[in-house]
Backbone as a printed PyTorch tensor [residue, N CA C, xyz], in Angstrom:
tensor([[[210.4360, 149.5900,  12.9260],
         [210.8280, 150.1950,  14.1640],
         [210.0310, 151.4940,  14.3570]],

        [[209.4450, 151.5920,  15.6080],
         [208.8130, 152.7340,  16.1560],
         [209.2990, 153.6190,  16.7260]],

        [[209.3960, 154.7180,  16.6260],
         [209.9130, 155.8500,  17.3860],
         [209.9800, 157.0660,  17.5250]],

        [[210.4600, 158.1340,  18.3020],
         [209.6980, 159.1700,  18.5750],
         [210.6940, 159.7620,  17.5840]],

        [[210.9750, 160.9890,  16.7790],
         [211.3330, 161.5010,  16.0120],
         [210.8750, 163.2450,  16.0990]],

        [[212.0150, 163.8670,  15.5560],
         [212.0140, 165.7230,  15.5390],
         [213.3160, 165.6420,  14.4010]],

        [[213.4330, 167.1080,  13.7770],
         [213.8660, 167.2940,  13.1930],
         [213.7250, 167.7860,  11.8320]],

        [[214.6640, 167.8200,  10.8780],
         [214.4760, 167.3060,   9.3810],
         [214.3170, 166.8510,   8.8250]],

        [[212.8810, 166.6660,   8.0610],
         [212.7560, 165.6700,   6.4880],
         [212.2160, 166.1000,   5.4260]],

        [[211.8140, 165.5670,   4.7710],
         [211.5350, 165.7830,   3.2120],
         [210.4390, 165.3520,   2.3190]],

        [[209.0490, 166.0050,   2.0720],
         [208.7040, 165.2820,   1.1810],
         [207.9400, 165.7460,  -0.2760]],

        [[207.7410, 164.9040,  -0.8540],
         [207.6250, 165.0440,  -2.0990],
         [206.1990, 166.1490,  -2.2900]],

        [[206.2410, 166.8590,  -3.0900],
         [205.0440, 167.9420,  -3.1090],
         [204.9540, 168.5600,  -4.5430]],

        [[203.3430, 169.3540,  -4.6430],
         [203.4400, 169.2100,  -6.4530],
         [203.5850, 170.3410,  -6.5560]],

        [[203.9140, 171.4880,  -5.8780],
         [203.8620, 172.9570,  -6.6990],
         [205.0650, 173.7690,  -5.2150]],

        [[205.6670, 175.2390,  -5.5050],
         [206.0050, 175.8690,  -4.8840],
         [205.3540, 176.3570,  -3.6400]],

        [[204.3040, 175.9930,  -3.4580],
         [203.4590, 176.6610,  -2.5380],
         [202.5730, 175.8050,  -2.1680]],

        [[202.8950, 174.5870,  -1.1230],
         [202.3830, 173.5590,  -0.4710],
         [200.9330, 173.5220,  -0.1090]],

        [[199.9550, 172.3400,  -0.6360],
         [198.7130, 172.7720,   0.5280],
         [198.5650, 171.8910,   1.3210]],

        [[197.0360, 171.5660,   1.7850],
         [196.9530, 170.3180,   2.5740],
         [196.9250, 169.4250,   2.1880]],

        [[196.5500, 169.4070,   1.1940],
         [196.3840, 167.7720,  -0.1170],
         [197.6860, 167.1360,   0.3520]],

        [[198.9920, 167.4890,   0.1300],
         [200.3860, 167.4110,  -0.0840],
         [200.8550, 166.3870,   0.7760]],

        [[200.0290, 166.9760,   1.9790],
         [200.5770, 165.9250,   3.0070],
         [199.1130, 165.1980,   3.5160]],

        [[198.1860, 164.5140,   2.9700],
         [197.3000, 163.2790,   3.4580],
         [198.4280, 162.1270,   3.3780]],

        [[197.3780, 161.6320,   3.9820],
         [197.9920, 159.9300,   3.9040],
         [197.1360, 159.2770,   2.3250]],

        [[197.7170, 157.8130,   2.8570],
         [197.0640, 156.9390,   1.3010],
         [195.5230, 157.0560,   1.7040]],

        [[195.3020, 156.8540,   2.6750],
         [194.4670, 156.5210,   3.6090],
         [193.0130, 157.9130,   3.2460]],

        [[193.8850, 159.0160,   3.7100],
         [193.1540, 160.2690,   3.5080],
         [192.7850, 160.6300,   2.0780]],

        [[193.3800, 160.3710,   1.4300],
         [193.7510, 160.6070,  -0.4430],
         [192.2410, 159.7370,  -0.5420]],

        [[191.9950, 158.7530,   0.0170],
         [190.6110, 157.8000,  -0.3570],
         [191.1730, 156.3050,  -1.1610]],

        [[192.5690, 156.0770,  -1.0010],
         [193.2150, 155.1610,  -1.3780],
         [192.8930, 154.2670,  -0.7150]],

        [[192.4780, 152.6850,  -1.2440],
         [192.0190, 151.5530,  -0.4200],
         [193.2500, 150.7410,  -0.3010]],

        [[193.3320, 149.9730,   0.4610],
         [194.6250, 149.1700,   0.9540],
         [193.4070, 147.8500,   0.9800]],

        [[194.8250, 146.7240,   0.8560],
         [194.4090, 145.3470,   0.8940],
         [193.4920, 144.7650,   2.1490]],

        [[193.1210, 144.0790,   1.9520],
         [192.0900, 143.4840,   3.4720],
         [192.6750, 142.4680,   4.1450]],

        [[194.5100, 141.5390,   3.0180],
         [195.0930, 141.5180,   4.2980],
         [196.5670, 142.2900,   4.2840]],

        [[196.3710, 142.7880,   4.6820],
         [197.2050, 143.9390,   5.2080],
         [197.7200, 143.9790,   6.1480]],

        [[198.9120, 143.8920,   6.5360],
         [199.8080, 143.7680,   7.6890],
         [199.2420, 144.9110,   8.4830]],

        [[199.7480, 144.9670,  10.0950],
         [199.3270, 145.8640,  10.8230],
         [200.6710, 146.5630,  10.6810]],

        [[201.6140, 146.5350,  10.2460],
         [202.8310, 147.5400,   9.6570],
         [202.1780, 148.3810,   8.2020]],

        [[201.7290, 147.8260,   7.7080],
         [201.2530, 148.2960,   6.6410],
         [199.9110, 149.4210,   6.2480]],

        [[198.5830, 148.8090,   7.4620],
         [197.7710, 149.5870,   8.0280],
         [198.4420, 150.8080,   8.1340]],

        [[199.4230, 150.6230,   8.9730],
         [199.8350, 152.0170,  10.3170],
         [200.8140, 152.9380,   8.6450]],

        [[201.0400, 152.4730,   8.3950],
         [201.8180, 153.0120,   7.0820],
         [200.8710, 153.7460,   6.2480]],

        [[200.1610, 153.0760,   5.4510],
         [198.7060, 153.5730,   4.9060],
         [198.2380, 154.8510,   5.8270]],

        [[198.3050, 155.0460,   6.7670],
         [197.2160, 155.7080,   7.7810],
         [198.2940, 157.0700,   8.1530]],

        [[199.5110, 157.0110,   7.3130],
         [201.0570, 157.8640,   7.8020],
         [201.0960, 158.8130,   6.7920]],

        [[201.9690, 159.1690,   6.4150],
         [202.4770, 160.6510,   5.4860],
         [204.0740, 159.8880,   5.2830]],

        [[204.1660, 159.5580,   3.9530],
         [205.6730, 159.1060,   3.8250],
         [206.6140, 160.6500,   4.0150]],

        [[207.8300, 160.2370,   4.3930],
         [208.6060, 161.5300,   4.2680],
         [210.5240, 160.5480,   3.9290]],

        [[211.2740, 161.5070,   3.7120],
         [212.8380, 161.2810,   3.8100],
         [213.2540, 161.4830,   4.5820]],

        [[214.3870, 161.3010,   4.6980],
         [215.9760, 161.8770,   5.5970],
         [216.7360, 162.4700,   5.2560]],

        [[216.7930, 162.1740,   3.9550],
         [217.6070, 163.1680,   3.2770],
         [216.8760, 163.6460,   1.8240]],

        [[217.4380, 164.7980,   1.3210],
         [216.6150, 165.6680,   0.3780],
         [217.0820, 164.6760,  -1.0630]],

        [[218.4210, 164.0020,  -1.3880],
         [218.6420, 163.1240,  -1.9690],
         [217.3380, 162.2800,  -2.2640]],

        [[216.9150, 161.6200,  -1.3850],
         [216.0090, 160.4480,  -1.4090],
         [214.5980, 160.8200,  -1.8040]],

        [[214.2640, 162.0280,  -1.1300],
         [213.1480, 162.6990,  -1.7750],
         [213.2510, 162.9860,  -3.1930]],

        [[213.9480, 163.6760,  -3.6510],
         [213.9950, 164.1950,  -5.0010],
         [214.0890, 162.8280,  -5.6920]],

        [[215.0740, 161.6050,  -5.6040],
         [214.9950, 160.2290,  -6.0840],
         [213.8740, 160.2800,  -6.5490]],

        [[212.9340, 160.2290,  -5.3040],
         [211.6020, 159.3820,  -5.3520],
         [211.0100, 160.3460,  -6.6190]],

        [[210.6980, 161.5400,  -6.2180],
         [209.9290, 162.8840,  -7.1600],
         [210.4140, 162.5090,  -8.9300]],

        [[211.8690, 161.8270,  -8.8590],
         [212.0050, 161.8550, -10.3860],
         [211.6830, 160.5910, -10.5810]],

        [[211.6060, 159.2250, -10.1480],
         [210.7800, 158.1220, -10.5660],
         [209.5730, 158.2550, -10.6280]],

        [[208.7240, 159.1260,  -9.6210],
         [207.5500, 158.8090,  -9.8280],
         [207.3190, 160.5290, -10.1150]],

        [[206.9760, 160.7170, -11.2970],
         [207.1240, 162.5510, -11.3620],
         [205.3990, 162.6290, -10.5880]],

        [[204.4460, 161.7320, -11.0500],
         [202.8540, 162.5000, -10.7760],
         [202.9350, 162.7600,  -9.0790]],

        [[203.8830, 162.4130,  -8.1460],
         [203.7360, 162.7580,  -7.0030],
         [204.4260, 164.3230,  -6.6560]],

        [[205.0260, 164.7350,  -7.7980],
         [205.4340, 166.2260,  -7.7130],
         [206.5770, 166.6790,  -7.9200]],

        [[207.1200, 168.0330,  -8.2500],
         [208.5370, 167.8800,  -8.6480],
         [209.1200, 169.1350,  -7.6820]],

        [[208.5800, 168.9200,  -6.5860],
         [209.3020, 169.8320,  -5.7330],
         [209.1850, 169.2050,  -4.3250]],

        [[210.3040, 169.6970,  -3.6570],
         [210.4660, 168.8370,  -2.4820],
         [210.5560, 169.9460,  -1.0230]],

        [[209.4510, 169.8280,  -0.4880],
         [209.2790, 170.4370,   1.0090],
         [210.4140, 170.1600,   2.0480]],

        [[211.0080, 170.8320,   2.2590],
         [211.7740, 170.7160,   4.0140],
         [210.7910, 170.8620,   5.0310]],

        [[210.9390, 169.7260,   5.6380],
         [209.7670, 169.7210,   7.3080],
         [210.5170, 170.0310,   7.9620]],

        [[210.5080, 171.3190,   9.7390],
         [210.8770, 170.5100,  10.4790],
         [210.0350, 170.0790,  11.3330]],

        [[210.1250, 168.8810,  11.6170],
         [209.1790, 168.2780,  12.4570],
         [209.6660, 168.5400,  14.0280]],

        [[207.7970, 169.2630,  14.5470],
         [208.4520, 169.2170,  16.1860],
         [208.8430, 167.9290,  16.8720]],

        [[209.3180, 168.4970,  18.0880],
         [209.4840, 166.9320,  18.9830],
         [208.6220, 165.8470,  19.2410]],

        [[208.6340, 164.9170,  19.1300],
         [208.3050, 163.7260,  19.5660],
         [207.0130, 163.1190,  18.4510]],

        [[207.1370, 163.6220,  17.2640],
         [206.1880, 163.1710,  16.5730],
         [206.4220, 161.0560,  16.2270]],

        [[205.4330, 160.8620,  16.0270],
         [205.6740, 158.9750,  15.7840],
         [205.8000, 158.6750,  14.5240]],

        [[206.9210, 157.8680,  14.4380],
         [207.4820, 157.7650,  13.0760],
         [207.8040, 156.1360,  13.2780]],

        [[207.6070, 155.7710,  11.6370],
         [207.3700, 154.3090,  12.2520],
         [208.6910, 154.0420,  10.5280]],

        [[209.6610, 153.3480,  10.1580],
         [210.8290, 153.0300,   9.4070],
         [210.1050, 151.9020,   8.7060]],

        [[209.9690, 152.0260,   7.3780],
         [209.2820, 151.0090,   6.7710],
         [209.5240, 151.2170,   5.3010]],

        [[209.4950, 150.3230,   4.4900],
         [210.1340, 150.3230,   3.0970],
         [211.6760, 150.8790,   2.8440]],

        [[211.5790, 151.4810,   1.8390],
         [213.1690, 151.6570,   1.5980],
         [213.9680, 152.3750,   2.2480]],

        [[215.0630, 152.0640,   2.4830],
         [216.4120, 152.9500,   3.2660],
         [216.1250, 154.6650,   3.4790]],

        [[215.8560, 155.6180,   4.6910],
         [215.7970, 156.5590,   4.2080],
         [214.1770, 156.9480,   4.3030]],

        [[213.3000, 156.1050,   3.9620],
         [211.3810, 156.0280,   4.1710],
         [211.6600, 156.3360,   5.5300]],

        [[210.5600, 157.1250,   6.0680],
         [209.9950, 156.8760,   7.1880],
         [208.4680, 157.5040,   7.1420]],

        [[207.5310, 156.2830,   8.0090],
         [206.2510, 157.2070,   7.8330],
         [205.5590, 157.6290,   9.1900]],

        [[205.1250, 158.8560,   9.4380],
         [204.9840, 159.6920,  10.2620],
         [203.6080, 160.1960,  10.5220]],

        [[202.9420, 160.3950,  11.9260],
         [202.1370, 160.3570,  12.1530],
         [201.4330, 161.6030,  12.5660]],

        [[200.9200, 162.5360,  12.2450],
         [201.0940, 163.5890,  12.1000],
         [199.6520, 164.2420,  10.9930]],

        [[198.9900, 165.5200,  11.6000],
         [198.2830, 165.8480,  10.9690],
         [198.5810, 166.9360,   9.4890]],

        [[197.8200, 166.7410,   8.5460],
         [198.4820, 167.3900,   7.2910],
         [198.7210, 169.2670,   7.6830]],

        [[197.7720, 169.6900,   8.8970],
         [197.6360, 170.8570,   9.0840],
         [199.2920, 171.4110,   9.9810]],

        [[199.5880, 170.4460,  10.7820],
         [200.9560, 170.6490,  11.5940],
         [201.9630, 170.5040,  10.5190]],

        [[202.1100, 169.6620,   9.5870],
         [203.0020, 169.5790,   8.2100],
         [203.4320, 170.3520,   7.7840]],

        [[202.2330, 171.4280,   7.4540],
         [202.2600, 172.3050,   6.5580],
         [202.7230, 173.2290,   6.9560]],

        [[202.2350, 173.7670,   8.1390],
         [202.6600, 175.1280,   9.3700],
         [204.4810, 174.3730,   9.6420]],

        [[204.8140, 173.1850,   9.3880],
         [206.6090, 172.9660,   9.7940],
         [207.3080, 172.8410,   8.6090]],

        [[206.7710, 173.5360,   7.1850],
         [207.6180, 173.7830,   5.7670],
         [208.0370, 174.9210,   6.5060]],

        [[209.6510, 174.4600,   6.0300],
         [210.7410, 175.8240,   6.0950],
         [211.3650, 176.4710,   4.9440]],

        [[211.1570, 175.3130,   4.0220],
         [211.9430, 175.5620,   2.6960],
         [211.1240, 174.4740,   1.5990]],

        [[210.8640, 174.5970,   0.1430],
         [210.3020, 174.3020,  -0.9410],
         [211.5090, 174.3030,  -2.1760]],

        [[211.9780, 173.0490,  -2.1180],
         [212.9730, 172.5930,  -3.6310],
         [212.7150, 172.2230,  -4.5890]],

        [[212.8340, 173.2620,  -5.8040],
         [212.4480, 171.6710,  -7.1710],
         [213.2430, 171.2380,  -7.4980]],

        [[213.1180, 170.0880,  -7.5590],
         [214.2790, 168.4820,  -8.3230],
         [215.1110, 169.2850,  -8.9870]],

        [[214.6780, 169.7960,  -9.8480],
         [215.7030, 170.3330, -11.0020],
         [217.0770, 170.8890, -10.0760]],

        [[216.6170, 171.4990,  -9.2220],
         [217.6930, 172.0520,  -8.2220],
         [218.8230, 171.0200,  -7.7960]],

        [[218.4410, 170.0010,  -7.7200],
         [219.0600, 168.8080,  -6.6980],
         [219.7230, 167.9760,  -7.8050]],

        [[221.2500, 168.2400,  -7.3830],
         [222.2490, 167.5170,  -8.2440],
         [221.5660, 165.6850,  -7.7120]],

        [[221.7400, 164.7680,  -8.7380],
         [221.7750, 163.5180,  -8.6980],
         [222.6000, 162.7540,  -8.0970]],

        [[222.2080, 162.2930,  -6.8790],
         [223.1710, 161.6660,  -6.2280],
         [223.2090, 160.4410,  -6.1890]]])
């Protein structure tokens, strides 16, 4: 599902003090994707995963620690494109890493975030 999106989310980041790296896509990182590749999947690849809730972020940060152990609050301005894909809570967002960075309000490490 496609749609326009503002607000609060969350994503995974490796140090207290966010850069641009933090927020590329797979895409930008120089990560290759399959050749057949859904056009959900493309548009995903080509996105910035983020959460909904700080729960789900930190989840993710302690399964996969090399993606970082601190978790950014976005808020995202209005009407950015956000497209709901993979797990409950995923959404990936379309959005340049430079606007990302300028909409951190707040920087959490896991350790902080009771297990929910």
């Amino acid at each position: 599902m496609v749609r326009s999106l503002s607000g609060r989310f969350y994503r995974v980041v490796r140090s207290p003090t966010p850069t641009l790296t933090d927020f590329y896509s797979p895409e930008r990182q120089g990560r290759k994707v399959s050749l057949a590749a859904t056009s959900d999947l493309l548009r995903s690849f080509r996105s910035v995963s983020v959460w909904d809730t700080l729960d789900g972020a930190a989840r993710v940060a302690r399964d996969y620690p090399k993606l970082g152990r601190y978790v950014a609050v976005i808020e995202l301005p209005a009407n950015v494109t956000a497209l709901r894909f993979g797990a409950p809570g995923h959404w990936d967002i379309e959005a340049e890493p430079d606007e990302l960075l300028k909409a951190v309000v707040e920087v959490v490490p896991i350790a902080t975030v009771e297990r929910g």
